[in-house]
LUMSEMI-67621 format. One record per residue (C-alpha): residue number from 0; x, y, z; residue in three letters. Coordinates in Angstrom, 3 decimals. Example, Ala and Ser with C-alpha at 12.3 -4.5 7.8 and 13.67 -1.06 7.14 Angstrom:
LUMSEMI-67621
i	c1	c2	c3	aa
0	12.300	-4.500	7.800	ALA
1	13.670	-1.060	7.140	SER
//
This chain:
LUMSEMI-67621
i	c1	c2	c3	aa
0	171.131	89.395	87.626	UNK
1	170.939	91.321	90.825	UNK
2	170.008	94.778	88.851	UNK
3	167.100	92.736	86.709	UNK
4	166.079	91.792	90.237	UNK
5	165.898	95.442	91.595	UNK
6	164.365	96.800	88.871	UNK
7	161.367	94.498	88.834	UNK
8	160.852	94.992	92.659	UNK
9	161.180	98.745	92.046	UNK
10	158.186	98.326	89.520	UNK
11	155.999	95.953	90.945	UNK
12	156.263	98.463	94.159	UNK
13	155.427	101.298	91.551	UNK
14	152.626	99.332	90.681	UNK
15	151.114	98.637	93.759	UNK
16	151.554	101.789	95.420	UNK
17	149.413	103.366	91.875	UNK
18	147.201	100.797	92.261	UNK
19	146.656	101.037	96.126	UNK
20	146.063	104.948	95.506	UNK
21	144.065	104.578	92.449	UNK
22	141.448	102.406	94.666	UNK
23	141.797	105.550	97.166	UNK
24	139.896	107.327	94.734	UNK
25	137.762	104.774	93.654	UNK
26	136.631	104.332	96.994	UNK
27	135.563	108.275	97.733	UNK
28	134.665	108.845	93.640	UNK
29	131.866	106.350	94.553	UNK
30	130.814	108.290	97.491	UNK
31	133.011	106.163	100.441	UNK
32	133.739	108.167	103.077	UNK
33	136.799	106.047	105.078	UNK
34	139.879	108.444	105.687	UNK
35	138.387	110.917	103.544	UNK
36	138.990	113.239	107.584	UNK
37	142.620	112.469	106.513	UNK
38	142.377	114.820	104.216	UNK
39	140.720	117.768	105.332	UNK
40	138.792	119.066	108.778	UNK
41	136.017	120.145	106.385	UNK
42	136.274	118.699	102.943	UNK
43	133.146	120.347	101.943	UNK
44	135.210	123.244	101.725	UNK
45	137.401	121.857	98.862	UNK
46	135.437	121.745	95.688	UNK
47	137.698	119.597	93.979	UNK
48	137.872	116.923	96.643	UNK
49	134.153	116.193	96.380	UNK
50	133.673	116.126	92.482	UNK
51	133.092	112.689	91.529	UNK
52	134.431	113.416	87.817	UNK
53	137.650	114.574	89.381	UNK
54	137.602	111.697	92.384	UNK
55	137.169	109.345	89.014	UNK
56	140.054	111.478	86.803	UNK
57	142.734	111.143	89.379	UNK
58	141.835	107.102	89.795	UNK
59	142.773	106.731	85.953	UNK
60	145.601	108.538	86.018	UNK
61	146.720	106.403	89.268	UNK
62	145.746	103.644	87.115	UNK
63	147.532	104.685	84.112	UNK
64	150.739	105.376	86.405	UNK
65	150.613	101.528	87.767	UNK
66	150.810	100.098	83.709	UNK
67	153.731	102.794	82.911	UNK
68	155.196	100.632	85.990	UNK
69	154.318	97.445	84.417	UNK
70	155.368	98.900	81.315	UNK
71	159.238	99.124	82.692	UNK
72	159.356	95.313	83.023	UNK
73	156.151	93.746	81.099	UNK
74	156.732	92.017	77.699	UNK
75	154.202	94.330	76.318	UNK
76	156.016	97.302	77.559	UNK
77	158.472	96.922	74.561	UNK
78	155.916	98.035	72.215	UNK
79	156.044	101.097	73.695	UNK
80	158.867	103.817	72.480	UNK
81	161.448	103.123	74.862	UNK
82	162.542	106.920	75.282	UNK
83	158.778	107.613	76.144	UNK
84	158.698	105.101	78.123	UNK
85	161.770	106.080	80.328	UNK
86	161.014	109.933	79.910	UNK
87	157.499	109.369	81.953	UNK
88	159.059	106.729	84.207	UNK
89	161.335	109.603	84.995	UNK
90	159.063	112.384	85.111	UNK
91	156.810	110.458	87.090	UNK
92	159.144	110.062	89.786	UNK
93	160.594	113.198	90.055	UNK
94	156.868	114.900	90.448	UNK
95	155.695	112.523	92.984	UNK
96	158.909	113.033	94.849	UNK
97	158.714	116.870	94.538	UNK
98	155.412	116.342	95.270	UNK
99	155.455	114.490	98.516	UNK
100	159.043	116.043	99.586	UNK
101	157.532	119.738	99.756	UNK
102	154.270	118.823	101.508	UNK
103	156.365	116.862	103.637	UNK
104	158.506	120.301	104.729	UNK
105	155.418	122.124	104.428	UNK
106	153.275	120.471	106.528	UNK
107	156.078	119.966	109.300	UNK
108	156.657	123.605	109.077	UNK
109	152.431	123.507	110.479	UNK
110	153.123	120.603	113.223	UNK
111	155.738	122.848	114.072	UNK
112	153.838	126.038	114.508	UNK
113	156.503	127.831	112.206	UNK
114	153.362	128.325	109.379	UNK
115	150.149	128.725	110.409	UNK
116	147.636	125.743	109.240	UNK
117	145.177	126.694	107.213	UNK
118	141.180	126.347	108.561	UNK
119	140.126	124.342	106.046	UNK
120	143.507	121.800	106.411	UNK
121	142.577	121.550	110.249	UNK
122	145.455	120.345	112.809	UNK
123	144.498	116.548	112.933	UNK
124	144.630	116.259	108.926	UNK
125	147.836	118.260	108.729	UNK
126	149.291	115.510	110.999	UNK
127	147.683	112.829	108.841	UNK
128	149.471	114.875	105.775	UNK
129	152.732	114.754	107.667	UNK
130	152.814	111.349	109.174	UNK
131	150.692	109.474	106.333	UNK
132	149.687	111.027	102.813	UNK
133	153.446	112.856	102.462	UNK
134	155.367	109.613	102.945	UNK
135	153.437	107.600	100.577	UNK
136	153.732	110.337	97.853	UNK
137	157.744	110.058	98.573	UNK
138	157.119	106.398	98.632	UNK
139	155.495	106.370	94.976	UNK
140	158.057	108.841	93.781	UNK
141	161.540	107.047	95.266	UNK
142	160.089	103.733	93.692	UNK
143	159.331	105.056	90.184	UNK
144	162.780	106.595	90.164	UNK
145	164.286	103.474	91.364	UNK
146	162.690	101.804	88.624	UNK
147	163.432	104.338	86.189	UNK
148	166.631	104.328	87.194	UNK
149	167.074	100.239	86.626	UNK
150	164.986	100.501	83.508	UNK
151	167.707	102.509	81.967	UNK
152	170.678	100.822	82.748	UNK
153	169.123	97.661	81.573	UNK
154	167.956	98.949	78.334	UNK
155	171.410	100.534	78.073	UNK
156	173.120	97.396	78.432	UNK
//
């Protein structure tokens, strides 16, 4: 009882955070510019960050990571291939983990002055990196792999 319980915490979390993200990009693909000086002291600078076809690619794949959340613990998620299913669960949480673990050493190794910080990066978005967009990438990636991780066991059992 307790493990079903876990595991459909762990996705619904998934979910969110993919769907909180996913309206991120939404938000700047359609030209908003709130905490877009989170990212970047001069954005302009980072082609990819300002083309709307990319802004509006990385939305649906946020979107796309929320329903393999859904997926774990939806009845509709069982007409999936269950090995798929698990396999990208998986894979999704070890990249976003990866992911947000190495910028999160990374961009402490800037705070800290033992790497220099890049022009572009700027010191008040590296801290916004560190204290901000780093965590929520661990975030996304501890809770897919929690719900992985419960998705498993349960179809196991």
């Amino acid at each position: 009882m307790r493990s079903s319980r876990d595991a459909r915490w762990a996705a619904y979390g998934a979910a969110v955070w993919a769907f909180a993200f996913a309206a991120v990009s939404v938000h700047w693909a359609a030209g908003g510019k709130v905490g877009i000086q989170t990212i970047a002291a001069d954005i302009a600078r980072i082609p990819l960050a300002n083309d709307p076809v990319v802004l509006w690619a990385t939305a649906g794949l946020k979107v796309q990571a929320g329903m393999l959340a859904l997926a774990l613990i939806q009845p509709w998620g069982q007409l999936l291939p269950r090995r798929v299913l698990i396999a990208a669960a998986w894979a999704a949480g070890l990249l976003l983990t990866l992911y947000g673990s190495a910028n999160l050493v990374d961009h402490g190794r800037m705070v800290t002055g033992l790497r220099e910080t890049p022009e572009v990066l700027g010191e008040q978005a590296v801290r916004w990196h560190l204290l901000l967009w780093d965590p929520v990438w661990l975030l996304g990636g501890i809770l897919f792999l929690t719900a992985a991780r419960h998705h498993s066991r349960r179809v196991r059992a």
